[in-house]
Backbone as CSV, one residue per row, in Angstrom:
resi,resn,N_x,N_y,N_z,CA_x,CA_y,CA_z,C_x,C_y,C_z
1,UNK,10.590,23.370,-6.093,9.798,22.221,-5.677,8.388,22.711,-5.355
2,UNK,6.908,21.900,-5.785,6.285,22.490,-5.507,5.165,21.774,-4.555
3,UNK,4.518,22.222,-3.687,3.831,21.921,-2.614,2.905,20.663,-2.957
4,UNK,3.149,19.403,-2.221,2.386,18.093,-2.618,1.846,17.999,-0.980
5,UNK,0.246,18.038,-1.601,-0.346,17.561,-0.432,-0.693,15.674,-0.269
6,UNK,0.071,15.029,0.208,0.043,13.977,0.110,-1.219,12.995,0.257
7,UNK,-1.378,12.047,-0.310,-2.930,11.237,-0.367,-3.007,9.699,0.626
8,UNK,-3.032,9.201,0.355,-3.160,7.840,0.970,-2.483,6.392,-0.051
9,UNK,-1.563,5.906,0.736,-0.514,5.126,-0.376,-1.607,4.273,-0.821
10,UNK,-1.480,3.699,-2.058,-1.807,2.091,-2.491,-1.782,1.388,-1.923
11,UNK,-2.955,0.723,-1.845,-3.556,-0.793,-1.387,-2.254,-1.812,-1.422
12,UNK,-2.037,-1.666,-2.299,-0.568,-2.792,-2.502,0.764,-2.369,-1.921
13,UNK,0.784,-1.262,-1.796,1.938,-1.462,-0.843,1.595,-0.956,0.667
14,UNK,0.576,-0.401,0.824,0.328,-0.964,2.478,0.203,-2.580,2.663
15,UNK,-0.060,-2.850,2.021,-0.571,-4.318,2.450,0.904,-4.903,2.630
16,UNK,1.851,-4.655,1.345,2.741,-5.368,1.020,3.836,-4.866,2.665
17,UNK,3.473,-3.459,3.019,4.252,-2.803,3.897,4.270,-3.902,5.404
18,UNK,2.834,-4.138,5.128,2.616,-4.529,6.644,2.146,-5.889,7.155
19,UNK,2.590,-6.625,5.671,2.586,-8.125,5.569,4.013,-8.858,6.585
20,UNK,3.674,-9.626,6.586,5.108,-10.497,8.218,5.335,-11.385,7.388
21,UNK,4.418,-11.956,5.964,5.229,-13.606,5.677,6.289,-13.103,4.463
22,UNK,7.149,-11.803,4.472,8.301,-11.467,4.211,8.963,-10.900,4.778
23,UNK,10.183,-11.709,5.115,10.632,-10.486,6.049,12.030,-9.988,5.737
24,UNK,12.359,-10.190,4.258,13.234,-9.461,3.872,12.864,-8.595,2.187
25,UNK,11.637,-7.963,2.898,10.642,-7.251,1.748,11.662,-5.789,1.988
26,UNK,11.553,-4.914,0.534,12.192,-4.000,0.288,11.672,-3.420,-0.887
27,UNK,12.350,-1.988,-0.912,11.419,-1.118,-1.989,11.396,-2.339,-3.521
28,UNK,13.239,-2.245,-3.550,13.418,-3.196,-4.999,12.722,-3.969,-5.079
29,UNK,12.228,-4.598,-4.044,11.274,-5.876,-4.358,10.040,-5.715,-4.328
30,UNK,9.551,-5.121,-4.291,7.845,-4.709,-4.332,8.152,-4.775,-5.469
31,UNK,6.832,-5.405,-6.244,6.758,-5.716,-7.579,5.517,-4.795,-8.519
32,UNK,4.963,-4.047,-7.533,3.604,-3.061,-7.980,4.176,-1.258,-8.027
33,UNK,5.274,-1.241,-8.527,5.555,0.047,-8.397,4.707,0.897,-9.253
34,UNK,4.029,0.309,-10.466,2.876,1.343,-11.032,1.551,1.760,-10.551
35,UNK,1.277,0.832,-9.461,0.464,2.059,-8.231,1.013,2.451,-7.599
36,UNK,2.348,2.556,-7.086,2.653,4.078,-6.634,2.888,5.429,-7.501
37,UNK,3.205,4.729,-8.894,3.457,5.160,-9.634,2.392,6.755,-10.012
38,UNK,0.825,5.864,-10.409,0.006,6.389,-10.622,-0.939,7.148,-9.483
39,UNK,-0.443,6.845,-8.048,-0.873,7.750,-7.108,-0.321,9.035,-7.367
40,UNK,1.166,8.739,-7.402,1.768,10.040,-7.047,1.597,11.050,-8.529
41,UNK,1.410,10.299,-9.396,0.795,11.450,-10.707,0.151,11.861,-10.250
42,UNK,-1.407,11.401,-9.846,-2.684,11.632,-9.774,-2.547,13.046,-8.335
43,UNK,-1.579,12.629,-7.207,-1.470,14.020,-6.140,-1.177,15.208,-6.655
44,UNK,-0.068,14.736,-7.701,0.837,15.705,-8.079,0.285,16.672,-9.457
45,UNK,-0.736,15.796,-9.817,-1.213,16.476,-10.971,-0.903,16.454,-12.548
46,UNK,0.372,15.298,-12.269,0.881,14.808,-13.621,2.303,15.893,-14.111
47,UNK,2.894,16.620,-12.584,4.054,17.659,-12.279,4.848,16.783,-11.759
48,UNK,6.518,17.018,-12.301,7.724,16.703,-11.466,7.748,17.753,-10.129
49,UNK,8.090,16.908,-9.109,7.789,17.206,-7.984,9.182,18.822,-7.951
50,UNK,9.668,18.526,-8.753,10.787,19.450,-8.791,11.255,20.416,-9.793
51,UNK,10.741,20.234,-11.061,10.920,21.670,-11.810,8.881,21.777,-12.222
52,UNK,8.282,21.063,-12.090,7.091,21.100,-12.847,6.890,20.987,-14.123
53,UNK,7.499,20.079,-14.364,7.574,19.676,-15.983,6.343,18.389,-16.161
54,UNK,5.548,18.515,-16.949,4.524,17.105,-17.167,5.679,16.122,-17.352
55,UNK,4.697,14.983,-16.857,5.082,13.780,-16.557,4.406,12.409,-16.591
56,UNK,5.025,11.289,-16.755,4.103,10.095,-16.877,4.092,9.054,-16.619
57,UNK,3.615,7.857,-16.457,4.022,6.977,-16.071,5.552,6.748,-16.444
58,UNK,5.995,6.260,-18.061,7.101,5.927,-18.533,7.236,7.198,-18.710
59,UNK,7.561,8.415,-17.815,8.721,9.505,-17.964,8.988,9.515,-16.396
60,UNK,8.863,9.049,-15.334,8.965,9.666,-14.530,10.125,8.747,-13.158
61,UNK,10.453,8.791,-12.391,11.073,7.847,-11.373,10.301,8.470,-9.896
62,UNK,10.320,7.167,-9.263,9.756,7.477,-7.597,11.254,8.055,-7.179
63,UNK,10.964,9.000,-6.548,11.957,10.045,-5.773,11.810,9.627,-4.062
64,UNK,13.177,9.210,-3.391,12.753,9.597,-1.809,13.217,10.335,-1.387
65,UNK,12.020,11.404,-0.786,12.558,12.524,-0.409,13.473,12.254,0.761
66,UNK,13.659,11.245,1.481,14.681,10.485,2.551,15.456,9.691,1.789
67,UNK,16.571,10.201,1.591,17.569,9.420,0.467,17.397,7.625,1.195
68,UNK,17.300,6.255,0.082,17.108,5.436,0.841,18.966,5.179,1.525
69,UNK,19.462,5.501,0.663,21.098,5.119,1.044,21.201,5.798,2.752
70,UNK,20.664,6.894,2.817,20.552,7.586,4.027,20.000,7.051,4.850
71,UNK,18.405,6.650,4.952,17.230,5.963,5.569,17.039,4.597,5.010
72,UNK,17.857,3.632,5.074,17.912,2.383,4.324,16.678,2.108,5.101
73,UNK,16.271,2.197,6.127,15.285,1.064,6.801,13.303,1.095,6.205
74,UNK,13.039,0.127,6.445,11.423,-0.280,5.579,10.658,0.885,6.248
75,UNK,10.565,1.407,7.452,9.881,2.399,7.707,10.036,3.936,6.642
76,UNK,11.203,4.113,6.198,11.244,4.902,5.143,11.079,4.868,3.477
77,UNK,11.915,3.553,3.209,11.540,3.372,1.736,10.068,2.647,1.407
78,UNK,9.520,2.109,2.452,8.078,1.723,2.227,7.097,3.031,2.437
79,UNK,7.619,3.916,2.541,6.715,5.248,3.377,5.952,5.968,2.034
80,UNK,4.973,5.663,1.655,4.728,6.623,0.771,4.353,8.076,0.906
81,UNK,4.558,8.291,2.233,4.525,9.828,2.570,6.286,10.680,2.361
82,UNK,7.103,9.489,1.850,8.491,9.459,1.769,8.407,9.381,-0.036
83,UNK,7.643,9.269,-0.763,7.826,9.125,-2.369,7.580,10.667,-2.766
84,UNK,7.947,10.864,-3.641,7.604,11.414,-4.960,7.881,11.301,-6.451
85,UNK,7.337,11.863,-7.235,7.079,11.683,-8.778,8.160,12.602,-9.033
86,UNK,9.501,12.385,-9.792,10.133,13.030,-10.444,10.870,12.831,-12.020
87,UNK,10.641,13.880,-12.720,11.026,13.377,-13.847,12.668,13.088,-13.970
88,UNK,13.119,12.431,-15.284,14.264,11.687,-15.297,15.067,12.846,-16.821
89,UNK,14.745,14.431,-15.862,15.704,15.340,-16.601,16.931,15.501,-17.519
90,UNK,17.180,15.635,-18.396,18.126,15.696,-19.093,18.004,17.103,-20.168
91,UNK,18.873,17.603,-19.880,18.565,18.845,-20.723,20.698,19.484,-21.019
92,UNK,21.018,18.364,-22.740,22.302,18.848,-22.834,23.223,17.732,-21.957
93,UNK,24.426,18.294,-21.363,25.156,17.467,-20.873,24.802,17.699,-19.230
94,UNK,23.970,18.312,-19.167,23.504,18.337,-17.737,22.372,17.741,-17.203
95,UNK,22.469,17.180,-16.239,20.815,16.140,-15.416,20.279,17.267,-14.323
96,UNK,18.835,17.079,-14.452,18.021,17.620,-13.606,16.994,16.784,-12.513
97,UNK,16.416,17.179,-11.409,15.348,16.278,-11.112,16.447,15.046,-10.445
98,UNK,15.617,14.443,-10.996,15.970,12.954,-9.899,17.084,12.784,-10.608
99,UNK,17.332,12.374,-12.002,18.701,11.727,-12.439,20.117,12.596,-11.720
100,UNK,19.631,14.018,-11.500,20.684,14.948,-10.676,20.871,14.581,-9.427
């Protein structure tokens, strides 16, 4: 894994984070996941946060480093200090990265 110095989330999902006229808002439902998308390229350098393989918009999945099944609550899956960029590995009959 390699060292992400983290940036400042998207406009759209702070806003969306810290909006009240939803109040059963959730990662699934945020509908702007390609600015988080394209933040976390742009920190990361266009690297899977986990083998360093290039990556791209359509190659990659938001990773929480706080499993949400673990940290179900909006303070974590809204956290973009809680995302990362990982690719959607496959190499053979084995998964790497996030699909692992």
């Amino acid at each position: 894994m390699i060292y992400i110095n983290k940036g400042t989330a998207p406009r759209s999902l702070e806003q969306y984070r810290l909006s009240k006229s939803d109040p059963n808002k959730s990662f699934e439902a945020f509908d702007k996941k390609d600015d988080i998308r394209i933040a976390l390229l742009k920190e990361q350098k266009y690297l899977c946060c986990y083998c360093m393989a290039r990556i791209s918009k359509n190659t990659m999945k938001i990773e929480h480093y706080k499993a949400q099944e673990k940290y179900p609550t909006i303070r974590h899956t809204l956290d973009f200090n809680n995302m990362l960029g990982a690719c959607e590995g496959r190499y053979g009959a084995e998964t790497t990265c996030d699909t692992r």
